[in-house]
TORBASE-456418 format. One line per 10 residues: for each residue x, y, z of C-alpha. Coordinates in steps of 0.02 Angstrom, whole numbers, plus 50000, padded with zeros to 5 digits. Example, Ala and Ser with C-alpha at 12.3 -4.5 7.8 and 13.67 -1.06 7.14 Angstrom:
50615,49775,50390  50684,49947,50357
end
This chain:
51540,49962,53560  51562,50011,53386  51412,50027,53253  51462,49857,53155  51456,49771,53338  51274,49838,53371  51243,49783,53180  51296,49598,53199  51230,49575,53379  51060,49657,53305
51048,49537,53170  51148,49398,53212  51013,49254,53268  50900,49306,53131  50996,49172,53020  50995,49048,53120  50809,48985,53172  50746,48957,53338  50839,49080,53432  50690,49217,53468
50786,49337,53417  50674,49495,53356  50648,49546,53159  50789,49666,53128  50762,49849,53056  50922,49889,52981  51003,49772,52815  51137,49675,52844  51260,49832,52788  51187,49912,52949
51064,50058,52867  50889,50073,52926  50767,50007,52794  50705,50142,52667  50519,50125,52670  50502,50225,52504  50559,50070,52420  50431,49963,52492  50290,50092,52463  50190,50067,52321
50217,50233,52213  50094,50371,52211  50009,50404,52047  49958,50567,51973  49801,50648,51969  49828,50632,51784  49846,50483,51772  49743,50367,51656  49680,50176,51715  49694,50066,51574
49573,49928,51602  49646,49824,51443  49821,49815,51548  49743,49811,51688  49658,49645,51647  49794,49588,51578  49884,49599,51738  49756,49510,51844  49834,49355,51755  49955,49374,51856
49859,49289,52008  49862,49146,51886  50048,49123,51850  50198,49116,51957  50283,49242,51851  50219,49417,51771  50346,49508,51675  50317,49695,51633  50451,49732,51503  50456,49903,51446
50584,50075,51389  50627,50209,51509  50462,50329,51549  50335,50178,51454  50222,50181,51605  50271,50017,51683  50280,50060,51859  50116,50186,51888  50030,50040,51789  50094,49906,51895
50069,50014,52068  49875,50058,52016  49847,49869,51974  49918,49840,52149  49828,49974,52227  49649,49911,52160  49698,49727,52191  49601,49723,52366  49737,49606,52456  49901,49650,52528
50046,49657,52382  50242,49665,52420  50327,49807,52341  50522,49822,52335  50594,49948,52235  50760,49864,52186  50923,49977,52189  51083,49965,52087  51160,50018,52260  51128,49858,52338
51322,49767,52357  51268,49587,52370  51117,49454,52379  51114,49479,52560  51035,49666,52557  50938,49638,52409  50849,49453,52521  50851,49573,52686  50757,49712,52574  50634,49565,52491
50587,49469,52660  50562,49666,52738  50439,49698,52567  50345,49538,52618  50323,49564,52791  50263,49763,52759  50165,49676,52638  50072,49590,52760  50140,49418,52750  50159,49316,52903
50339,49252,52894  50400,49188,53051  50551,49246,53115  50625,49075,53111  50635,49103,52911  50792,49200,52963  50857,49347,52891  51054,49382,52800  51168,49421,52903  51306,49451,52763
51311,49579,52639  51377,49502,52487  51298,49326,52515  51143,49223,52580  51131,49054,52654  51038,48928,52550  50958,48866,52681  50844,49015,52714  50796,49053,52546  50737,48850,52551
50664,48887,52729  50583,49046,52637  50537,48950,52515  50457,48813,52614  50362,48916,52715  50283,49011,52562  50228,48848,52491  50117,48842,52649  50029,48981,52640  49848,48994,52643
49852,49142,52516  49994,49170,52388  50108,49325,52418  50091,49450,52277  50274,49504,52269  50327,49631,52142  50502,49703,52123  50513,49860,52034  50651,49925,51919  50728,49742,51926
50845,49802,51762  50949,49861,51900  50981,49699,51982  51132,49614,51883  51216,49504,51971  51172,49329,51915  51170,49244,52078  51032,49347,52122  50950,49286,51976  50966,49092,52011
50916,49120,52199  50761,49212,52129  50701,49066,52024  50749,48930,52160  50618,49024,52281  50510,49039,52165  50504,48863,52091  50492,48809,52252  50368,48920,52330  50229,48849,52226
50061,48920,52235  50148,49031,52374  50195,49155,52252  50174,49261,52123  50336,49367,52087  50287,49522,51977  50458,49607,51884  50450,49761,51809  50594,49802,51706  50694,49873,51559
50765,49715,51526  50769,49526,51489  50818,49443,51666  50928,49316,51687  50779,49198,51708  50741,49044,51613  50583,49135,51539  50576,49011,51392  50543,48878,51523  50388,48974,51598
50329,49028,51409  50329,48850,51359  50233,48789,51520  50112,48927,51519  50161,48992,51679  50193,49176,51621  50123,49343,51588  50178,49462,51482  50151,49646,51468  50292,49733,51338
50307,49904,51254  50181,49876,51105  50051,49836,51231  50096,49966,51341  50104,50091,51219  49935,50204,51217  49811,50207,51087  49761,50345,50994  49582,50330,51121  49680,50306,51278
49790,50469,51210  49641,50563,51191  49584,50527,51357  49755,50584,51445  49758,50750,51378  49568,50772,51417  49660,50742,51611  49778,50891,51563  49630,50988,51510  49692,50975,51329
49550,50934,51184  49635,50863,51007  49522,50806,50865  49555,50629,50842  49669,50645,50664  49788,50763,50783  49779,50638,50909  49829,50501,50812  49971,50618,50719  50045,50646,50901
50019,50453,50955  50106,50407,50768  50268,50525,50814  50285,50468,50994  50233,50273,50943  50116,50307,51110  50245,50327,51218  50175,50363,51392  50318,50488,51465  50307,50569,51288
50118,50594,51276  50128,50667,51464  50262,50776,51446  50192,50849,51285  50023,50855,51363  50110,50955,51520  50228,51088,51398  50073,51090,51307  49964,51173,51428  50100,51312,51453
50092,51346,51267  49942,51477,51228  49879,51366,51076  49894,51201,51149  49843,51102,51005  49948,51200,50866  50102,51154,51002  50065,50965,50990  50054,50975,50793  50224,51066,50791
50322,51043,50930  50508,51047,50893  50580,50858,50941  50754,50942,50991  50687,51070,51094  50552,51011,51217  50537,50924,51377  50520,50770,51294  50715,50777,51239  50789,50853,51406
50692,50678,51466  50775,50542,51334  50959,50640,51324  50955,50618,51514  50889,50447,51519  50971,50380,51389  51095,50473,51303  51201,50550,51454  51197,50375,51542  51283,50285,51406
51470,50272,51374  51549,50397,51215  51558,50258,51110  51391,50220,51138  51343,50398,51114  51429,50426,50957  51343,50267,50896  51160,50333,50916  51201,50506,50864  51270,50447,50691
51122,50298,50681  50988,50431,50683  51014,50488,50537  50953,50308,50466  50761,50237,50481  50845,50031,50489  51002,50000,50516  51121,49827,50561  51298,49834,50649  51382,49813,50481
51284,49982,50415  51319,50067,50583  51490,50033,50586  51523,50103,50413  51432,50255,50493  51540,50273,50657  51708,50189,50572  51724,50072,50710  51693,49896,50720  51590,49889,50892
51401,49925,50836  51358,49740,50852  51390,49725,51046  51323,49897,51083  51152,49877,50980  51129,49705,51064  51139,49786,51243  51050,49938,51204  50884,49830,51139  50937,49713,51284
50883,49873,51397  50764,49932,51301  50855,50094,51262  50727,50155,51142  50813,50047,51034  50696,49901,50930  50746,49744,50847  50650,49715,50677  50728,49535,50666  50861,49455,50539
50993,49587,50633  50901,49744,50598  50850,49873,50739  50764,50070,50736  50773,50193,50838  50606,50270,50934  50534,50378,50815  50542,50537,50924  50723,50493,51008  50770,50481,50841
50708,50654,50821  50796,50728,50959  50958,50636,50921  50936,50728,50732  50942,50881,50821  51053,50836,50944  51195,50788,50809  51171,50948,50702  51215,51050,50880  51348,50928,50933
51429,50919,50737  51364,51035,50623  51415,50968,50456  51424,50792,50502  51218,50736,50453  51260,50762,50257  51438,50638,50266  51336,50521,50354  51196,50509,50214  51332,50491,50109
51434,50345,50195  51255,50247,50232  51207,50275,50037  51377,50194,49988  51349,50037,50104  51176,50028,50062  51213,50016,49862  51359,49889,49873  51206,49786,49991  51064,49785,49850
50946,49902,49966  50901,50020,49814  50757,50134,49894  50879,50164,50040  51026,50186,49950  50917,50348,49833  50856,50410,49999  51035,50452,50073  51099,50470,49913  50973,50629,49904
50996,50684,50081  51196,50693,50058  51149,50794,49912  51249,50688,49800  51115,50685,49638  51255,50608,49509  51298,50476,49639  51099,50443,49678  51044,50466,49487  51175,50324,49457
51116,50211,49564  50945,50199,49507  51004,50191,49324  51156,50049,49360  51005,49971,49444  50910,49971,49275  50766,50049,49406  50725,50199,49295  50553,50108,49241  50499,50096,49409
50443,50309,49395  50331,50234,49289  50256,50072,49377  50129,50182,49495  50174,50108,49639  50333,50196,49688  50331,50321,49536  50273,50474,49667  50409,50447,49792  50546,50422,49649
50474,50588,49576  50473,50702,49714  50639,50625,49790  50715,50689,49601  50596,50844,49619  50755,50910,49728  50864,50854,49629  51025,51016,49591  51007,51081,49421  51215,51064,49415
51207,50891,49418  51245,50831,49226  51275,50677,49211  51202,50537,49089  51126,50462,49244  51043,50640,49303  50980,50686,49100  50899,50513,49109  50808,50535,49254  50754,50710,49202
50683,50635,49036  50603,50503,49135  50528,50639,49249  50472,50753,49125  50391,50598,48999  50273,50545,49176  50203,50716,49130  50213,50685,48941  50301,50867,48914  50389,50781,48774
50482,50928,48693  50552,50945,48890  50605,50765,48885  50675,50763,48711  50792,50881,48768  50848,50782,48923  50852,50618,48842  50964,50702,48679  51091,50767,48849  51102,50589,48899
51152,50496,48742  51273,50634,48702  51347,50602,48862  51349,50432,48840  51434,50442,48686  51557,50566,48753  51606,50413,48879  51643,50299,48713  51552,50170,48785  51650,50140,48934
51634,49993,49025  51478,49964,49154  51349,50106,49030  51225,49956,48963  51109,49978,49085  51108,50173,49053  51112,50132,48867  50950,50008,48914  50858,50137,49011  50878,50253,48871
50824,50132,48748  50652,50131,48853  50632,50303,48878  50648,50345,48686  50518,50199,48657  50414,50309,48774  50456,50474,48662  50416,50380,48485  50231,50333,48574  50206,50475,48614
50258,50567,48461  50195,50432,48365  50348,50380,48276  50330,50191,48240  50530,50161,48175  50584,50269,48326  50499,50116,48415  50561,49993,48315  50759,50053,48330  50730,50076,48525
50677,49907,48553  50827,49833,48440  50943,49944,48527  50862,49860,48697  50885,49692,48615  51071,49699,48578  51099,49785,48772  51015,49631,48846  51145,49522,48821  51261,49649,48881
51182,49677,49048  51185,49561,49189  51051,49441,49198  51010,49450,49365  50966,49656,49336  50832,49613,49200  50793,49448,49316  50762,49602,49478  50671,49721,49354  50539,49649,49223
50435,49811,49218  50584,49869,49093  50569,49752,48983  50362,49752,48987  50338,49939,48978  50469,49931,48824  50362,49820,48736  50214,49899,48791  50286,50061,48713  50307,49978,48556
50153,49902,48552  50057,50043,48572  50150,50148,48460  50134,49996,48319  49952,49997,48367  49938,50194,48294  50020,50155,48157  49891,50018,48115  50013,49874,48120  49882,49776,48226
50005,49602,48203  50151,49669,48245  50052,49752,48378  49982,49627,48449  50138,49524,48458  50226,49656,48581  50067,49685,48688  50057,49483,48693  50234,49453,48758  50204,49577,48916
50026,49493,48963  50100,49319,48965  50257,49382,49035  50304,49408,49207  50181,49441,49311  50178,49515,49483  50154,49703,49521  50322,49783,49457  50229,49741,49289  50049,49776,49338
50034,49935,49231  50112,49876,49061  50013,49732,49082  49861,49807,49133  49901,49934,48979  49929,49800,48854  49783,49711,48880  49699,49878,48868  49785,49906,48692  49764,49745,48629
49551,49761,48693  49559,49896,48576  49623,49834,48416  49449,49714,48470  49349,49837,48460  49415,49931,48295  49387,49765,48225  49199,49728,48281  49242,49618,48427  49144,49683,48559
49133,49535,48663  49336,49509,48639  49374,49699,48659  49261,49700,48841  49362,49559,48921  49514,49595,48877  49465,49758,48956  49389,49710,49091  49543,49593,49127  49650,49747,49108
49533,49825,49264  49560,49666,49369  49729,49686,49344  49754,49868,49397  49617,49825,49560  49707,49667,49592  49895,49783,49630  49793,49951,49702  49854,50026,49534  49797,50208,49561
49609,50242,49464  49627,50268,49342  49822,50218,49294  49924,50214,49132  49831,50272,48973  49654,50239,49034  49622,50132,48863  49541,50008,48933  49386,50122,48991  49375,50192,48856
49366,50025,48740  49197,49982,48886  49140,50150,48853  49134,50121,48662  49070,49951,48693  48923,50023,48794  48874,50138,48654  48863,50011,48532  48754,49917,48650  48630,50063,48676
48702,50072,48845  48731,50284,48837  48731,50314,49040  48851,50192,49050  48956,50244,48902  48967,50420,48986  49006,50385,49157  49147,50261,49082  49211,50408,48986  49208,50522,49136
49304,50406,49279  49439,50387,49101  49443,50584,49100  49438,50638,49322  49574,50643,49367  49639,50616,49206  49730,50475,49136  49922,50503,49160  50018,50454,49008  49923,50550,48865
49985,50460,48701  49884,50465,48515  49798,50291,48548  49703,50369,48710  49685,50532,48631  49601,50479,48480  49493,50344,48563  49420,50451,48681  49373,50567,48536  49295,50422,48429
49214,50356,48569  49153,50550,48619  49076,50575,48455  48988,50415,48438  48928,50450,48609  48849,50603,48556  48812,50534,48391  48687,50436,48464  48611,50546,48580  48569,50653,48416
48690,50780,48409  48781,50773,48247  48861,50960,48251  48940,50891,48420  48995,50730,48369  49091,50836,48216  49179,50949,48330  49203,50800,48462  49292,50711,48317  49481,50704,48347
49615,50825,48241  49785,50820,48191  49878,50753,48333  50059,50827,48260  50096,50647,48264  50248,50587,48161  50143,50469,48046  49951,50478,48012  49855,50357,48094  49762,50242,47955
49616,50173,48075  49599,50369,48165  49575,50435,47999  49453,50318,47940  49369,50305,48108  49356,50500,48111  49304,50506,47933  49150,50377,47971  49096,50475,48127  49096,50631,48001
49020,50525,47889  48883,50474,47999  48841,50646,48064  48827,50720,47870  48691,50569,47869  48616,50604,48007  48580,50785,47939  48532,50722,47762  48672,50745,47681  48727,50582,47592
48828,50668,47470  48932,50746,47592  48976,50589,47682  49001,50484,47526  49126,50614,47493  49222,50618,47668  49233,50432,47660  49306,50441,47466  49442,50544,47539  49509,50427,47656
49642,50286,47568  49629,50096,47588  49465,50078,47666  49452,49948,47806  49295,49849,47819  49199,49964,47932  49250,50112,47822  49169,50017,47685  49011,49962,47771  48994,50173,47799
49048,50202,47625  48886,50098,47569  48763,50156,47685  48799,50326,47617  48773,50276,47426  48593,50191,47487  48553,50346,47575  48594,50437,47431  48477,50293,47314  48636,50208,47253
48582,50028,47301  48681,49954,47155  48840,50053,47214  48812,50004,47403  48798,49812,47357  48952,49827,47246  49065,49902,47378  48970,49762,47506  49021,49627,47386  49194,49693,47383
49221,49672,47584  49359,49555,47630  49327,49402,47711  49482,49367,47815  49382,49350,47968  49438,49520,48042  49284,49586,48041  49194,49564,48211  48992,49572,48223  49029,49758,48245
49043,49792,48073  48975,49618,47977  48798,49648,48063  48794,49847,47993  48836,49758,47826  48683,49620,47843  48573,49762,47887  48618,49878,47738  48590,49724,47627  48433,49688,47710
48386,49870,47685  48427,49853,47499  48320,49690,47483  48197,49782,47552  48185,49923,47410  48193,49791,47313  48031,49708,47371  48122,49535,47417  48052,49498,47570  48127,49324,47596
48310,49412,47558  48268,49550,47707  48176,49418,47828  48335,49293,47796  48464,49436,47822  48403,49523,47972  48382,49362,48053  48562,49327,48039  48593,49495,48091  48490,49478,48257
48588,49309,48277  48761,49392,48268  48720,49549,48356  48615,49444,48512  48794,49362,48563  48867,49534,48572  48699,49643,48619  48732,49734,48469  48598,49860,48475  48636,50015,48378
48654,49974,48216  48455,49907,48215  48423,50074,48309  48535,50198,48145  48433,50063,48031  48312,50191,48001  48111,50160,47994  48089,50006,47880  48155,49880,47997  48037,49930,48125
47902,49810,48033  48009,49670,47985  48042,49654,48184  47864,49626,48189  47878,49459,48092  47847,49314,48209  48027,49226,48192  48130,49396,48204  47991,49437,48352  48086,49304,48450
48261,49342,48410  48246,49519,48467  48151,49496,48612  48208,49532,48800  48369,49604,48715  48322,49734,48577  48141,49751,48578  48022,49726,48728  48003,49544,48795  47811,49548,48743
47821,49667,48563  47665,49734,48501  47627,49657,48316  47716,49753,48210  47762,49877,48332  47925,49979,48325  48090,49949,48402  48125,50079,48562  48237,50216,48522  48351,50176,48677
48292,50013,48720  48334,49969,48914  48485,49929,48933  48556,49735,48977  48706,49746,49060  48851,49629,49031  48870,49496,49154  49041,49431,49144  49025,49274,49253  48892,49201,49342
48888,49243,49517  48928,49100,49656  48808,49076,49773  48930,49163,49920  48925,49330,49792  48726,49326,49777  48710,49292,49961  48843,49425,49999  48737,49561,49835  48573,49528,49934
48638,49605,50084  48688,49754,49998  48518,49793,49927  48470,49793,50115  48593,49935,50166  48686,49828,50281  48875,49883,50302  49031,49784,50278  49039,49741,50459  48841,49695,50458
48864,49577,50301  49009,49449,50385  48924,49461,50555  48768,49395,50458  48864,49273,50356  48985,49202,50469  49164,49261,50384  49277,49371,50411  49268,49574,50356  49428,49535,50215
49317,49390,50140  49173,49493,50128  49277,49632,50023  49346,49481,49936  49162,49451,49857  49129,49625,49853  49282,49667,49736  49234,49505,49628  49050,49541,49617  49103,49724,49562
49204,49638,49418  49068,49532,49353  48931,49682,49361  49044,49814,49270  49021,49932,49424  49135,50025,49533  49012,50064,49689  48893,49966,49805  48756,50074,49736  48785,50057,49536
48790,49856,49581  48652,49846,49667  48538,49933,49511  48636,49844,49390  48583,49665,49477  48414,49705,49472  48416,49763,49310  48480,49581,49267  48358,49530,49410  48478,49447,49488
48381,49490,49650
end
């Protein structure tokens, strides 16, 4: 009798019931079953039980299906098989096999698993008989009988990827539509199946475990190598789970090569990608299975972080990319699909397939920059397009596109301006183009080493002019129009500014719009050159016009910076003027801004501290004043023009001016700048501080002297002027240069309320009481709005009794002199400070401030109140705002200073 004989007569009743016939032990092709596929898989002594997954999977008792979806070596199986193993009832485990020729072995090997499993299928359920087919009647009799079971049948089927033919797939989900209650079918797999898994989503009747969940935290990492005997800090730990995205075969494999490695933790820092066990795994389990085409098409896409069929196919110069990609995230091929037809590789395959290409095709890596930097220009993707560009090595090509992409202002924007500037950092100094000068100048002005980017930018237009204004240079021609309105700020050249921005004007029109429409910060941090350079010259309208346009401009945070500068500028022509309640909230709105886009701290020019800072010393507010200088100085602003230089040195030596240190405040005071024009207002502002310090030593002579010296006097240069000729007994001369003030209305309480007071001081001498009473009174009035308080304190000793007067006792009060004055009794030299509010507080912020006075964290505060941690930062940031403060600490004093708690 031959074997196939013994084969049918063994198995021949089994599919048709009610014969008696015996369970067979051999599949319909006539081999014995293999028990190893219906064992449940042994796990390693290493290995880690995730309880998250874990409970995850114990869902799975819940709904008819459980779907474990996961890349090659993700841990799918040795999770599934400990879940099984702890599940304290009998589980069916079949271990599919590509090998299987037909839906009859692959049912024989099934109704074997649930039998070993311990399920109690009669042998009148039948059995196939045929290799390459099934009868429907005993998967319905299978079925059937399932649906009566006391207990469902926990059935999983391992490495179901493998299982392709679509039959099987439809005589799966009959059974287990069918089965009911009966069963819960477990699939662990590399793939989507050919199930209607949108039907069991929708009903709820799924579970799902995929590679994000499956991937290992940085915890759960730390905890495997502690198996291997291994012990990372937890920043090396979460290096190693970043590079292998918490791959489970990666982590173990490291974790084994590892402990042959005589530093083990230096070897997981370091570990070449291309040379470890980790890529003899992928290359064999992905890479050498695939076709050449398929090959080729990962080798070349490595070289890319994103890429989309059209991109690969420029790479590989075929037009297949499409159908391959689809099938390789279709099987979970280390392959992932970042929606709208855009995929990555693994992080670490793409590693090993880097190293991989440069064995294969030495050579190749650079022309494949190249080609993906040529695609990725004509497709608008500008960062990617500079990053290729630089790897090819191709700096004219890559220097071009970010000028023809009138990008060049973005190395100034602070958000990107680092990566731009180290990605040029390497750029070839044999690269000459206008494109490459322009970016050098652009590189060297972040620093402000303007004699190093006049030189550049002087390359550029002579190369540009060399081209004789070919076709397509505007938006070269534009981004040199900016970058010499950066040199004339800095060099203080007003009508350098002036011809840059009429240069930019006529190249508008010759630029397309939708460049200019892509790229605002140009246009803003143009104007905001100009404004600030219009600013040193003391052209405060024309000034203020530029800096105007780019804070009601577009907003968004490609122009964060210029705006946050020009508000910064434009809070400083406030405070030259005497507006200090103007000059703080424009400045403070100029700090919202740069908080409200992560602008680094500080960003730009740092102006806008240093306007508070002055602000604060006029207020008597000297703590404040320095720390606002300081967090303007550490790190150091990073665009060092005359406006920021000089303000910090006015603000400097008024800072030490009133902390009684003239001799400082002289050599604090700021010096030729080597500007191209002399500032008028930082040579009269210099001149008063010298002024004020030869007064402060007794010297009224020398100050009325510094003062003469110094042309066209604005008002607060006046105001000095005559406080010099009544310290030096010159009352007549002081009211005759107070008389000639002009009153345009520039002149903020800043410098009107130091001209009541010297009047007051003259009415004084002159024993007209009424005249001094009425004068300060108004002073106090003006100065209250803005808490004004130094010029009372550089008053001198005779206003110290006229404060005493009942009605002036009231206006000074709580603000400049105690709440409860003594009669008669002296103003405080520094008077405690009142901190400016600039809002009220809602009732959220005071409820949120009260629990920071009580230590509690972050976390503590929206357990306590109810909201979320991101609503409690919310009031945090807003409540910093209002207070003036940077820190939880600084807000906390300054509320109860304002006893706001």
């Amino acid at each position: 009798m031959t074997r196939r004989s013994v084969v049918v007569n063994a198995v021949a009743g089994i599919d048709r019931p009610g014969t008696g016939t015996t369970i067979p032990c051999v599949d319909p092709l006539g081999d014995p079953f293999l028990r190893t596929r219906i064992t449940l898989p042994a796990r390693p002594a290493t290995f880690l039980r995730r309880e998250r997954l874990v409970t995850r999977l114990d869902r799975a008792l819940r709904t008819p299906l459980t779907m474990v979806n996961g890349s090659a070596g993700a841990g799918k199986t040795l999770l599934v098989a400990d879940w099984a193993a702890g599940l304290g009832r009998p589980v069916a485990w079949l271990s599919t096999e590509s090998a299987d020729q037909g839906p009859g072995v692959f049912w024989a090997y099934v109704l074997h698993a649930v039998r070993a499993g311990g399920a109690d299928l009669p042998a009148e359920v039948g059995c196939p008989v045929d290799a390459r087919r099934v009868d429907h009647t005993l998967l319905a009799r299978l079925a059937a009988e399932l649906n009566t079971a006391e207990q469902p049948v926990v059935l999983v089927l391992d490495q179901y990827d493998r299982v392709s033919a679509p039959e099987i797939a439809d005589q799966l989900e009959f059974v287990l539509r069918h089965a009911g209650r009966g069963l819960r079918l477990v699939l662990v797999t590399r793939n989507e199946p050919l199930l209607p898994l949108h039907r069991y989503r929708a009903d709820g009747e799924m579970t799902e475990i995929r590679d994000a969940e499956l991937a290992f935290t940085p915890e759960e990492a730390a905890l495997l190598l502690d198996l291997h005997g291994l012990s990372l800090p937890l920043d090396a730990t979460r290096a190693l789970v970043d590079r292998t995205h918490g791959w489970a075969a990666g982590l173990r494999l490291c974790a084994l090569a590892a402990q042959e490695s005589p530093d083990p933790e230096t070897y997981l820092k370091e570990f070449e990608a291309g040379r470890s066990t980790v890529a003899d795994y992928l290359l064999a389990e992905v890479l050498k299975q695939r076709t050449p085409q398929t090959q080729d098409l990962l080798l070349r896409v490595s070289v890319l972080q994103r890429f989309c069929p059209q991109l690969a196919n420029a790479l590989t110069e075929r037009d297949d990319a499409e159908s391959i990609l689809v099938e390789l995230h279709r099987e979970n091929a280390f392959v992932e699909d970042l929606g709208h037809a855009w995929y990555r590789l693994h992080p670490l395959f793409g590693e090993i397939l880097r190293a991989h290409l440069r064995v294969r095709s030495p050579g190749l890596e650079q022309e494949l920059h190249r080609r993906a930097a040529g695609w990725l220009r004509g497709s608008g993707h500008l960062q990617e397009t500079l990053a290729h560009g630089a790897a090819a090595g191709d700096w004219e090509f890559t220097a071009g596109a970010l000028v023809d992409d009138l990008a060049i202002g973005q190395l100034f924007t602070s958000l990107c301006s680092d990566d731009l500037a180290e990605l040029f950092s390497r750029m070839a100094p044999e690269a000459s183009g206008a494109a490459t000068h322009l970016v050098r100048a652009a590189r060297d002005l972040c620093r402000c080493d303007l004699d190093r980017g006049l030189v550049h930018l002087r390359h550029a237009e002579e190369a540009l002019d060399s081209a004789g204004g070919a076709g397509g240079d505007a938006p070269a021609r534009l981004s040199w129009a900016l970058l010499e309105a950066m040199v004339a700020r800095l060099s203080g050249s007003p009508d350098r500014a002036k011809n840059a921005a009429e240069a930019a004007e006529r190249l508008r029109y010759e630029v397309p719009a939708h460049l200019l429409d892509k790229h605002p910060e140009l246009t803003a941090l143009l104007l905001t050159h100009l404004g600030s350079t219009l600013l040193w010259a003391g052209r405060f309208d024309a000034a203020s016009g530029a800096l105007s346009t780019v804070v009601g401009g577009a907003r968004g945070a490609a122009t964060a910076l210029a705006r946050q500068e020009s508000l910064g500028h434009l809070a400083m022509i406030d405070y030259l003027h005497g507006w200090l309640g103007r000059a703080e909230r424009k400045a403070m709105a100029a700090l919202a801004e740069s908080e409200r886009f992560g602008l680094p701290r500080p960003s730009g020019s740092g102006v806008e501290r240093l306007v508070l800072a002055g602000v604060a010393v006029d207020r008597n507010e000297l703590t404040r004043a320095r720390e606002l200088l300081d967090e303007a100085a550490d790190p150091g602003p990073v665009l060092r023009d005359p406006v920021s230089v000089a303000g910090r040195a006015l603000v400097t030596s008024r800072l030490l001016l009133a902390r009684g240190d003239p001799r400082a405040a002289l050599a604090a005071v700021a010096a030729d700048l080597g500007t191209e024009v002399v500032s008028p207002w930082a040579e009269s502002q210099s001149a008063m501080v010298a002024a004020a310090a030869h007064l402060a030593e007794g010297r009224p002579q020398s100050a009325a002297e510094v003062l003469r010296r110094v042309p066209d006097g604005q008002s607060a240069c006046v105001v000095e002027a005559a406080r010099a000729q009544l310290a030096a007994g010159n009352h007549e001369a002081a009211i005759t240069l107070l008389d000639g003030l002009r009153t345009d209305g520039r002149a903020g309480p800043a410098v009107t309320v130091r001209g009541l007071l010297l009047r007051a001081q003259a009415a004084d001498g002159a024993a007209d009481g009424a005249a001094v009473h009425r004068l300060v009174g108004q002073a106090l009035t003006d100065a209250r709005r803005e808490r004004l308080r130094r010029p009372f304190l550089e008053s001198g000793p005779w206003i110290r009794g006229v404060l005493g007067t009942p009605t002036l006792q009231k206006l000074a009060a709580g603000w400049l002199t105690p709440a409860r004055p003594r009669r008669g009794g002296p103003a405080g030299a520094e008077p405690p400070p009142e901190p400016l509010v600039v809002e009220a507080l809602s009732g959220r912020e005071t409820d949120v401030l009260r629990r920071l006075a009580q230590m509690m964290s972050t976390e503590e505060i929206a357990a306590d109140l109810h909201v979320s941690v991101n609503t409690v930062k919310t009031h945090l940031k807003s409540v910093y705002r209002k207070l003036a403060v940077n820190r939880r600490n600084d807000a906390v004093r300054r509320a109860r200073e304002l006893h706001l708690l």
